[in-house]
NULUM-260548 format. One record per residue (C-alpha): x, y, z. Coordinates in nm, 2 decimals. Layout:
+--------+--------+--------+
!      u !      v !      w !
+--------+--------+--------+
!      X !      Y !      Z !
...
+--------+--------+--------+
This chain:
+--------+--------+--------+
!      u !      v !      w !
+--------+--------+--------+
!   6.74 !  10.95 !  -7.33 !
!   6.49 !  11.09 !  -7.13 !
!   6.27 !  10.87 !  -6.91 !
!   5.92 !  10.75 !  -6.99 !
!   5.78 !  11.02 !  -6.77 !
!   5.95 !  11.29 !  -7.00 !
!   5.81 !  11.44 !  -7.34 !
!   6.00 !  11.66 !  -7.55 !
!   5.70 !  11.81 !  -7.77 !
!   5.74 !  12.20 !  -7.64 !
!   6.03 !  12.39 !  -7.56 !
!   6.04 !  12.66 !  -7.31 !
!   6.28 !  12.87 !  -7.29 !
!   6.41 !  12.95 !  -6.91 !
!   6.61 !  13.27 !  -6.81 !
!   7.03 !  13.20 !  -6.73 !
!   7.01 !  13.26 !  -6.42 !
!   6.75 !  12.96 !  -6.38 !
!   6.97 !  12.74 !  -6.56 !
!   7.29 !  12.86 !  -6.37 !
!   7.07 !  12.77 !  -6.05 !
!   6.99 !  12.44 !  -6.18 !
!   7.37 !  12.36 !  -6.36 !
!   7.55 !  12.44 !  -5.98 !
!   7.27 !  12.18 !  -5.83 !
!   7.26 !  11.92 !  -6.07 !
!   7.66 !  11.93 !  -6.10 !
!   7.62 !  11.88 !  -5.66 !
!   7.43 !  11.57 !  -5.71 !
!   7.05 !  11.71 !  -5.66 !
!   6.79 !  11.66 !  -5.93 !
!   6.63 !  12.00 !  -5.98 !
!   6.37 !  12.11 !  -6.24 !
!   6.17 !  12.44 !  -6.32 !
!   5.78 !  12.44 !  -6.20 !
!   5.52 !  12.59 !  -6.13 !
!   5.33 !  12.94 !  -6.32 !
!   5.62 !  12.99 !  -6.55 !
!   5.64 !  12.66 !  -6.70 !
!   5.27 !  12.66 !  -6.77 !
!   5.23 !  12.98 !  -6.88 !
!   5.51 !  12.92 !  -7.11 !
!   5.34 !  12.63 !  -7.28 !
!   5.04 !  12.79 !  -7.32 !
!   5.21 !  13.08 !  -7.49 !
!   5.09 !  13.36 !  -7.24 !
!   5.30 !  13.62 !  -7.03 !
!   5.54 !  13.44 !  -6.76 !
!   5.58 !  13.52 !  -6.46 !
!   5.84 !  13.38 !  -6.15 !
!   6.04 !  13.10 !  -6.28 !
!   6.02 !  12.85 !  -5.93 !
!   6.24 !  12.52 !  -5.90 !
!   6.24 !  12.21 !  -5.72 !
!   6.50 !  12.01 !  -5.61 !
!   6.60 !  11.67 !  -5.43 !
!   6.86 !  11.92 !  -5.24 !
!   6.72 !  11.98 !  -4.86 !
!   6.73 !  12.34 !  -4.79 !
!   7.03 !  12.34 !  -4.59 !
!   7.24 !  12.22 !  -4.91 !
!   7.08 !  12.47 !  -5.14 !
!   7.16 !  12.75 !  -4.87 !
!   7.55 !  12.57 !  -4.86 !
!   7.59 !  12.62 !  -5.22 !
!   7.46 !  12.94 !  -5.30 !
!   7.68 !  13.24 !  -5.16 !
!   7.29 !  13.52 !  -5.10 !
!   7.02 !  13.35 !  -5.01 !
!   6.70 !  13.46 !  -4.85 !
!   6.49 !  13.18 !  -4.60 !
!   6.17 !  13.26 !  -4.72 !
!   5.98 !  12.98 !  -4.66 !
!   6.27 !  12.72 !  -4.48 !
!   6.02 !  12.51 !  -4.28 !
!   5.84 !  12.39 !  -4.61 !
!   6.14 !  12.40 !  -4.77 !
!   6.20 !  12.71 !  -4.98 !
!   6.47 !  12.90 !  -4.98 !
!   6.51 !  13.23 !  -5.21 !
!   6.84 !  13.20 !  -5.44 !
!   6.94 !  13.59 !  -5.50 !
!   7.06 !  13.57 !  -5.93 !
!   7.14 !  13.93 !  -6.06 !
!   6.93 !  14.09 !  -5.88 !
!   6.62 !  13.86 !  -5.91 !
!   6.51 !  13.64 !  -5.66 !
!   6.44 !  13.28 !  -5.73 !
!   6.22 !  13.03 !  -5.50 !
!   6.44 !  12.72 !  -5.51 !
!   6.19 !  12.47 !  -5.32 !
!   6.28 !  12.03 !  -5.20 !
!   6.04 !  11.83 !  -5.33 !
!   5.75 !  11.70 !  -5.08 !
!   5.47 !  11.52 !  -5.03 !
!   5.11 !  11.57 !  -4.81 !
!   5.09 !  11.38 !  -4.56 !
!   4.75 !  11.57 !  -4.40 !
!   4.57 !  11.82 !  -4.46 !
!   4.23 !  12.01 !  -4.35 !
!   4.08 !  12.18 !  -4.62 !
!   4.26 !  12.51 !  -4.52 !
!   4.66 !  12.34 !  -4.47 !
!   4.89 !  12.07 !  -4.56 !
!   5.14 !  11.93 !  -4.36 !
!   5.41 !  11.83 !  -4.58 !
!   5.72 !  11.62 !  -4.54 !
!   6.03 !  11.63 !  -4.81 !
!   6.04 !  11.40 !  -5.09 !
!   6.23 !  11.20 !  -5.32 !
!   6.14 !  11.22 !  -5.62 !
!   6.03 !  11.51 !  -5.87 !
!   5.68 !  11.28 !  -5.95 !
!   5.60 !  11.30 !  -5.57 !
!   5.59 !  11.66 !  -5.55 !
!   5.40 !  11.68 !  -5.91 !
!   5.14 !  11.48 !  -5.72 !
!   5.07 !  11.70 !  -5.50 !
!   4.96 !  11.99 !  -5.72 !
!   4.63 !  12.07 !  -5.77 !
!   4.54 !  12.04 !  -6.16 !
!   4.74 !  11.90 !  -6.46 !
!   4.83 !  12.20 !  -6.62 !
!   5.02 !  12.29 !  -6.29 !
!   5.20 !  11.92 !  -6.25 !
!   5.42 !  12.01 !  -6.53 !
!   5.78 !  12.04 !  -6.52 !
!   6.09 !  12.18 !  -6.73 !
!   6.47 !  12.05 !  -6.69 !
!   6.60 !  12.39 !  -6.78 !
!   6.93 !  12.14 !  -6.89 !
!   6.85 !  11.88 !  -7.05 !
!   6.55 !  12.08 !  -7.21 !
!   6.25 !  11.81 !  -7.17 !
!   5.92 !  11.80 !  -6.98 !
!   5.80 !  11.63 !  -6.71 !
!   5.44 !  11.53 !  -6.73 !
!   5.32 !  11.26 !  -6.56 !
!   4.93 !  11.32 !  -6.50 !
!   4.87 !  11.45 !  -6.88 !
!   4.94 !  11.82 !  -6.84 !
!   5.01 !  11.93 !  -7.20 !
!   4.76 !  11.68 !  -7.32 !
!   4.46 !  11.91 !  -7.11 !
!   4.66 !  12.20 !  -7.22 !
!   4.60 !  12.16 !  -7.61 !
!   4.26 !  12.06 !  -7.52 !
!   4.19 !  12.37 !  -7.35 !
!   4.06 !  12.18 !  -7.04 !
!   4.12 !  12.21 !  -6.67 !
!   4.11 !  11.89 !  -6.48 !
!   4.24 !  11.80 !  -6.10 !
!   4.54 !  11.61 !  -6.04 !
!   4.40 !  11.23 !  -5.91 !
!   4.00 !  11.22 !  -5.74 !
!   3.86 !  11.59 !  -5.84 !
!   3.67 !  11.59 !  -5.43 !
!   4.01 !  11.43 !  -5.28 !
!   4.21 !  11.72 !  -5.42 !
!   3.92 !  12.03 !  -5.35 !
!   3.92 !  11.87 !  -4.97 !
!   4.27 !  11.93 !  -4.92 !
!   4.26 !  12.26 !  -4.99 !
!   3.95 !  12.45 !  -5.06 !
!   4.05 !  12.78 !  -5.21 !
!   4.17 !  12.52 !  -5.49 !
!   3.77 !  12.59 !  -5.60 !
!   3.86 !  12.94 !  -5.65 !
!   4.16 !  12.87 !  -5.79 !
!   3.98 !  12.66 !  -6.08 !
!   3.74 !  12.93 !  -6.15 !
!   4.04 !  13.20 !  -6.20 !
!   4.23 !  12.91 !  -6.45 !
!   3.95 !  12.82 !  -6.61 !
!   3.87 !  13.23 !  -6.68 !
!   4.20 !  13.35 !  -6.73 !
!   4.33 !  13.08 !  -7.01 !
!   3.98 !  12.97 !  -7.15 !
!   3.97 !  12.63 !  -7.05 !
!   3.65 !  12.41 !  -6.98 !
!   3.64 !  12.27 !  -6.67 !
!   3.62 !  11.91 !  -6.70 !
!   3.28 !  11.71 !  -6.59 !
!   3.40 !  11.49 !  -6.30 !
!   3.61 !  11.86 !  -6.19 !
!   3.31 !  12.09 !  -6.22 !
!   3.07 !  11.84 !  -5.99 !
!   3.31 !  11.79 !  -5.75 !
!   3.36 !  12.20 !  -5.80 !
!   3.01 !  12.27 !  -5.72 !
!   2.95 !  12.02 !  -5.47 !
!   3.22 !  12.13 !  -5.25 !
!   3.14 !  12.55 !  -5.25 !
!   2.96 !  12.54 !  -4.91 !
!   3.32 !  12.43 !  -4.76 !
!   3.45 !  12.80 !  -4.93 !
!   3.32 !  12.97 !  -4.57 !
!   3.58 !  12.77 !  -4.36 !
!   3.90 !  12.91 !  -4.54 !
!   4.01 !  13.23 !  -4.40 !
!   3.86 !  13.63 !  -4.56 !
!   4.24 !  13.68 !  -4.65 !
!   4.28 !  13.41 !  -4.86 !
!   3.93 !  13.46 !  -5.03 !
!   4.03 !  13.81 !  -5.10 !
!   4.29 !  13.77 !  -5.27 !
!   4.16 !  13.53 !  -5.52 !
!   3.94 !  13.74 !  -5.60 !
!   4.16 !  14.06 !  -5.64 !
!   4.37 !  13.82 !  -5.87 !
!   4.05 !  13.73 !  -6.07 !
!   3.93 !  14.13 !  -6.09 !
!   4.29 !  14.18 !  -6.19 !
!   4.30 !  13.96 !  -6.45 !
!   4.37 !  14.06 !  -6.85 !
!   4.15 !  13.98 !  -7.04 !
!   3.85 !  14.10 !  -6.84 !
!   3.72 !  13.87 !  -6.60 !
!   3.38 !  13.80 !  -6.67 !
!   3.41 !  13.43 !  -6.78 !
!   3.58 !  13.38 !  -6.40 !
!   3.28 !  13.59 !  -6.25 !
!   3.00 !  13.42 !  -6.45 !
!   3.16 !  13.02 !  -6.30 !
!   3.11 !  13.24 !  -5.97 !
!   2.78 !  13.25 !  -6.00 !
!   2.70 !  12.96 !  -6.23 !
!   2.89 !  12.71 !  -6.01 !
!   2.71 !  12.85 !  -5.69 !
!   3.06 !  13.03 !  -5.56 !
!   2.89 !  13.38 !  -5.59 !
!   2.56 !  13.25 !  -5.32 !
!   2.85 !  13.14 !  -5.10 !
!   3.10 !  13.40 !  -5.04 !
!   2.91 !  13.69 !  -5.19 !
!   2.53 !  13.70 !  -5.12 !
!   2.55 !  14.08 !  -5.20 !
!   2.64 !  14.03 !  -5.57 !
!   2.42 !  13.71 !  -5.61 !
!   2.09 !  13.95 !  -5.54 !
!   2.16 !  14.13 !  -5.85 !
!   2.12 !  13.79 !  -6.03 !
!   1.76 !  13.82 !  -6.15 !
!   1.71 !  14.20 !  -6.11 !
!   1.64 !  14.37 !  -6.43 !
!   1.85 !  14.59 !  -6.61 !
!   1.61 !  14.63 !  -6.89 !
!   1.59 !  14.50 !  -7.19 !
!   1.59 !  14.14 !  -7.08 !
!   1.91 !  14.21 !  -6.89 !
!   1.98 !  14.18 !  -6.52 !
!   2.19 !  14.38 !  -6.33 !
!   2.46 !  14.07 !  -6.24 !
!   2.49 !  14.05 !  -6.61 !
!   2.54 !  14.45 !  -6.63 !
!   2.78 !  14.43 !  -6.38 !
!   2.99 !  14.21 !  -6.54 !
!   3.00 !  14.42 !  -6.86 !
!   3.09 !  14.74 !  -6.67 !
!   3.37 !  14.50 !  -6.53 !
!   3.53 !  14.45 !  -6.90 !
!   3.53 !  14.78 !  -6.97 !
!   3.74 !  14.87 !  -6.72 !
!   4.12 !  14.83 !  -6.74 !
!   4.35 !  14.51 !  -6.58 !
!   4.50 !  14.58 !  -6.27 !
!   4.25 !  14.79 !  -6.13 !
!   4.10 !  14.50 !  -5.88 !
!   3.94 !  14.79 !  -5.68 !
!   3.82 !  14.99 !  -5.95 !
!   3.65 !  14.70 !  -6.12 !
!   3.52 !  14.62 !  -5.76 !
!   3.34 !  14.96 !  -5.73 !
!   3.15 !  14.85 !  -6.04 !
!   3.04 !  14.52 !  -5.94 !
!   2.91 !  14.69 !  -5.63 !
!   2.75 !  14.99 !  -5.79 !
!   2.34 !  14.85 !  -5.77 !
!   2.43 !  14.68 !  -5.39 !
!   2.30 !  14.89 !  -5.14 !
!   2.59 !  15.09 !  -4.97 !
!   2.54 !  14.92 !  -4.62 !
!   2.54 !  14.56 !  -4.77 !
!   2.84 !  14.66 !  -4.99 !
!   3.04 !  14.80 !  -4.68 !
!   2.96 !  14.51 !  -4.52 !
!   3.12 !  14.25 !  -4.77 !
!   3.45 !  14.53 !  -4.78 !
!   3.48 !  14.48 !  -4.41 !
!   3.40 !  14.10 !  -4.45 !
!   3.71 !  14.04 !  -4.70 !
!   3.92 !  14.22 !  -4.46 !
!   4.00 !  14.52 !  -4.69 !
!   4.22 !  14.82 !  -4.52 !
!   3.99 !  15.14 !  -4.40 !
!   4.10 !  15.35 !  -4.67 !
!   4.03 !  15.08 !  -4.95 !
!   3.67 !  15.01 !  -4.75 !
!   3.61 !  15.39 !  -4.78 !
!   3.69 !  15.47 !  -5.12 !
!   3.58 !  15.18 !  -5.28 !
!   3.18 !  15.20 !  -5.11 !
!   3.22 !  15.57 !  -5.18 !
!   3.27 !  15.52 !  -5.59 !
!   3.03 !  15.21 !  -5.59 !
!   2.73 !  15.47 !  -5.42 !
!   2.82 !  15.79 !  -5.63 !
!   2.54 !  15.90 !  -5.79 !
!   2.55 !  15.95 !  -6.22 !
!   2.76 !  16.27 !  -6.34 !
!   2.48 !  16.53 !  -6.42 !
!   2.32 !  16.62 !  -6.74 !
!   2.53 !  16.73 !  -6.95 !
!   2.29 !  17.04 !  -7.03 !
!   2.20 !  17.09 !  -6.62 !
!   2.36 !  17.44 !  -6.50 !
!   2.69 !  17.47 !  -6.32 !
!   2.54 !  17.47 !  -6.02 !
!   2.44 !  17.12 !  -6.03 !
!   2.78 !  17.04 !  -6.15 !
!   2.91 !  17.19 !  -5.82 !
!   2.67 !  17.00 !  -5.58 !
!   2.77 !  16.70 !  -5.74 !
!   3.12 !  16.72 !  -5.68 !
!   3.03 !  16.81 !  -5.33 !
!   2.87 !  16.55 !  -5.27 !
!   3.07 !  16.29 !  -5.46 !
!   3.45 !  16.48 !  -5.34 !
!   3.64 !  16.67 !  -5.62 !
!   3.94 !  16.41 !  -5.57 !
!   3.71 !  16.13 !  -5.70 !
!   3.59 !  16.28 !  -6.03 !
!   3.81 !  16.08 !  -6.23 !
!   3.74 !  15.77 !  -6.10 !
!   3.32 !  15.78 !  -6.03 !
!   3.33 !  15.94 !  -6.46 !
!   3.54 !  15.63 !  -6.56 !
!   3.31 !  15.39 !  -6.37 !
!   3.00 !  15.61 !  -6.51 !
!   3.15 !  15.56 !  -6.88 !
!   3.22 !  15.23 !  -6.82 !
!   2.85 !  15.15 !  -6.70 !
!   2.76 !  15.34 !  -7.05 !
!   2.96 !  15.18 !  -7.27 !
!   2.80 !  14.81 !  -7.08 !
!   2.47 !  14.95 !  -7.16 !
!   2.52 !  15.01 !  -7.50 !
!   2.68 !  14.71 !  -7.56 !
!   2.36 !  14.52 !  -7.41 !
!   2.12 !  14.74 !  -7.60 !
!   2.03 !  14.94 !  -7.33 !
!   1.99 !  15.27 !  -7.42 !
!   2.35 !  15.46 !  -7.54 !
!   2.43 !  15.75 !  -7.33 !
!   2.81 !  15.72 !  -7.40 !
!   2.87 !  16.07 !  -7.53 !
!   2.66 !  16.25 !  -7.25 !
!   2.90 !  16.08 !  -6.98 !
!   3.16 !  16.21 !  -7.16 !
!   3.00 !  16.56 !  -7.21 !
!   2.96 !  16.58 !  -6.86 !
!   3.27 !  16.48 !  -6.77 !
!   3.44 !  16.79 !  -6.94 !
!   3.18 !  17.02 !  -6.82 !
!   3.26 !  16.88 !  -6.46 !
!   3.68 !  16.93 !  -6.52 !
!   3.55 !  17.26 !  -6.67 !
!   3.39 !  17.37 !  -6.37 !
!   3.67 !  17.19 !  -6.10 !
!   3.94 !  17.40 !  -6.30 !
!   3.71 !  17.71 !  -6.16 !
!   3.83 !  17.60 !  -5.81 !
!   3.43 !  17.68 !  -5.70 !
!   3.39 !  17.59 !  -5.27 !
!   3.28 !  17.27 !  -5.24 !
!   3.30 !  17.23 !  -4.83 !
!   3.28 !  17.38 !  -4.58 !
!   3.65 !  17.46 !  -4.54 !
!   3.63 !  17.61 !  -4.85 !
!   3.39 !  17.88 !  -4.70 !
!   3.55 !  18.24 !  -4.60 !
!   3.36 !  18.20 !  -4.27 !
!   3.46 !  17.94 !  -4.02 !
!   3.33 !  17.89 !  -3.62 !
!   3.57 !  18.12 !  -3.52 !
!   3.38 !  18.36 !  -3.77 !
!   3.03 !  18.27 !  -3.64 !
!   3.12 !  18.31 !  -3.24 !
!   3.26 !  18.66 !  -3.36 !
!   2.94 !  18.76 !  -3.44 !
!   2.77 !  18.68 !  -3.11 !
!   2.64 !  18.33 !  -3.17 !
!   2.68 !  18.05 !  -2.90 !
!   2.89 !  17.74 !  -3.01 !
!   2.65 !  17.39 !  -3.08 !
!   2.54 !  17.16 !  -3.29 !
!   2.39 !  17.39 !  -3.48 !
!   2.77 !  17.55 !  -3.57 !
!   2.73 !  17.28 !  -3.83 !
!   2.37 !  17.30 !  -4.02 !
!   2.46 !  17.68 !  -4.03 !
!   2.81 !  17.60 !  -4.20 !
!   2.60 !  17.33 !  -4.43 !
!   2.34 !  17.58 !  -4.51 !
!   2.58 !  17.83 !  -4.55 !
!   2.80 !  17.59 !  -4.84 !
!   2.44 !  17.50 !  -5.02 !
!   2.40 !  17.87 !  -5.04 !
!   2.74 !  17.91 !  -5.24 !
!   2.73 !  17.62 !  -5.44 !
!   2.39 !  17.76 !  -5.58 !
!   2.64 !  18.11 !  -5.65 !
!   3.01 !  18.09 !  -5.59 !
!   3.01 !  18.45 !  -5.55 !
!   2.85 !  18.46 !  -5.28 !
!   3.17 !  18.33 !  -5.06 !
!   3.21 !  18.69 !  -4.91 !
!   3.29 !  18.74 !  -4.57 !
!   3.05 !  19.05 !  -4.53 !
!   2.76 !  18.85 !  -4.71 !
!   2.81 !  18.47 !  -4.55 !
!   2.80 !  18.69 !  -4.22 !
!   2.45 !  18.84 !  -4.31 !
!   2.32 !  18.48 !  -4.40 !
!   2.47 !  18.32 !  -4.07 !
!   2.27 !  18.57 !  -3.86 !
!   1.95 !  18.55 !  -4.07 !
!   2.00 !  18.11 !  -4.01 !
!   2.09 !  18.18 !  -3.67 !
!   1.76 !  18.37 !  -3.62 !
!   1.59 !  18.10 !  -3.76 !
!   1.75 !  17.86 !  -3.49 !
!   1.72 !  18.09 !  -3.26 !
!   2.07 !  18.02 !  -3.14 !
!   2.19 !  18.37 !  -3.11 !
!   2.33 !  18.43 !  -2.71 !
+--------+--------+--------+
């Protein structure tokens, strides 16, 4: 029979290998249940992910009865189980004993309701014996799930001081499964924000990759940003566009978001770029750096946020060609997405519909790209080694001629001649007076 901490009102269904894991540590003695992501996900009927356990078993005597183990995580008590070929996070139970808003110290536990206790809101305090095929849910976990309702495990400020990013962490839940976060939850959620500076960029970072990630589209997760003050916190860059028309009654936070769900999942970066697009480049290169994005992702993402529109549709090649340019011939599929994307957000907001003009000019643009037209300088038939042949003194100026030289071409790709990029250099030249 189970116990009154047990319900038997859903079923999931856990993989073998889980069950294998937990027959060989149950048959040793150790209590051991499934917890965690996979267990909720798999009540609320959505895609799971990891299958985690937790067991009475110390590490050392899940590490003695398992022949491939990995010590992922041995000082708090995790080791990885290696089951046909997937890896499974076999963790002891524990308990808090202290804690700083940014890390616990935890000690091992006895019991399975001691480590439920510990989590951070009800739907995540639920467990699954993958054996005996009942739940454990001590703090009301299913009851919040049918409700659609996200509420902390025990005092809503107790558990958001213990960890902070546990704010964020609400805001993803409450976006990504449609729940309303629960009165006492939300005060204590928006009282708390101006702790969100202490935790570390990292951490912040990746919540919100895994909110811009999300499917669906984010933009219930990104409007509790800014409703619940989280956006005026962490991201003063974004909150400026609250407030800023868009037209039409609309600001450009609210277009933002829009562009956002038109956008596919697991393009965090992408989606990024378009949240970013009406920042001002130095503000928005400043919160990349801030979040402690790599180089490369700093660079590309600034540089599709600050492209500028494709062109008309109807404007001549030429404009076609500075615009790629400008913008880099690499990033044309990208900037046009993020471009039809902003359409399709303005249409949807009754702001004007210039959907099949993005898309015009997008085929004009692969149109011209399929030309291969020069579009730097490199792509010029005279180099520096070309202009120093013809008498000029190396400088500064090596460049504005080059630059002059490419605006020339772009106007009239057929002008990249040798014999007439040399008669242009000297006539610049002349003009800087830079010949020796």
């Amino acid at each position: 029979m189970p116990s009154s901490r047990e319900v038997t009102t859903a079923r999931p269904s856990a993989p073998a290998e889980v069950r294998r894991i937990a027959r060989k540590l149950e048959e040793a003695g150790h209590e051991t249940w499934a917890v965690g992501g996979a267990v909720r996900d798999a009540l609320l009927g959505t895609h799971v992910g990891d299958w985690d356990l937790a067991t009475h078993a110390r590490p050392q005597e899940v590490r003695a009865l398992f022949r491939r183990t990995v010590p992922i995580g041995i000082e708090h008590g995790t080791v990885g189980v290696l089951a046909d070929g997937t890896l499974y996070e076999v963790t002891t139970f524990r308990r808090d004993v202290e804690t700083d808003g940014r890390h616990a110290v935890v000690v091992f536990a006895d019991t399975l309701e001691e480590d439920l206790a510990r989590r951070d809101f009800t739907i995540n305090a639920v467990a699954w014996h993958p054996l005996r095929e009942v739940l454990a849910d001590p703090f009301g976990g299913i009851a919040d799930m049918e409700c659609r309702v996200l509420r902390t495990v025990g005092e809503p400020t107790e558990r958001f001081r213990e960890d902070y990013l546990r704010i964020l962490r609400a805001i993803r839940f409450a976006g990504l499964f449609s729940l309303e976060i629960e009165s006492r939850t939300w005060t204590a959620l928006r009282e708390m924000t101006p702790h969100l500076r202490k935790l570390s960029a990292e951490r912040i970072r990746d919540e919100l990759i895994k909110v811009l990630d999300a499917d669906p589209a984010p933009g219930r997760a990104l409007e509790l940003y800014a409703g619940s003050g989280v956006l005026g916190e962490l991201y003063p860059e974004l909150d400026a566009l609250r407030g800023r028309s868009a037209g039409e009654a609309t600001d450009l936070w609210t277009l933002a978001v829009a562009t956002v769900a038109e956008l596919p999942s697991g393009r965090a970066l992408m989606r990024l770029a378009a949240l970013l697009k009406d920042v001002p480049r130095e503000a928005a290169a400043a919160l990349l750096v801030r979040l402690r994005f790599s180089n490369a992702q700093c660079d590309e993402t600034a540089h599709r946020a600050a492209a500028p529109a494709l062109p008309n549709p109807k404007a001549e090649p030429s404009a076609f060609r500075r615009w790629l340019s400008h913008t880099g011939p690499q990033r044309l599929s990208a900037v046009a997405r993020l471009d039809l994307a902003r359409a399709l957000a303005e249409r949807r907001l009754g702001l004007g519909d210039r959907v099949l003009a993005v898309v015009s000019s997008w085929y004009t643009a692969k149109e011209v790209l399929a030309e291969a037209p020069p579009l730097s300088t490199g792509d010029l038939g005279l180099d520096g080694r070309g202009l120093i042949s013809l008498g000029l003194a190396p400088g500064p100026h090596f460049g504005r001629i080059l630059q002059a030289l490419l605006d020339w071409v772009l106007e009239d790709p057929s002008r990249n001649r040798r014999d007439l990029l040399e008669a242009r250099a000297l006539e610049l030249a002349a003009a800087e007076g830079s010949r020796e």
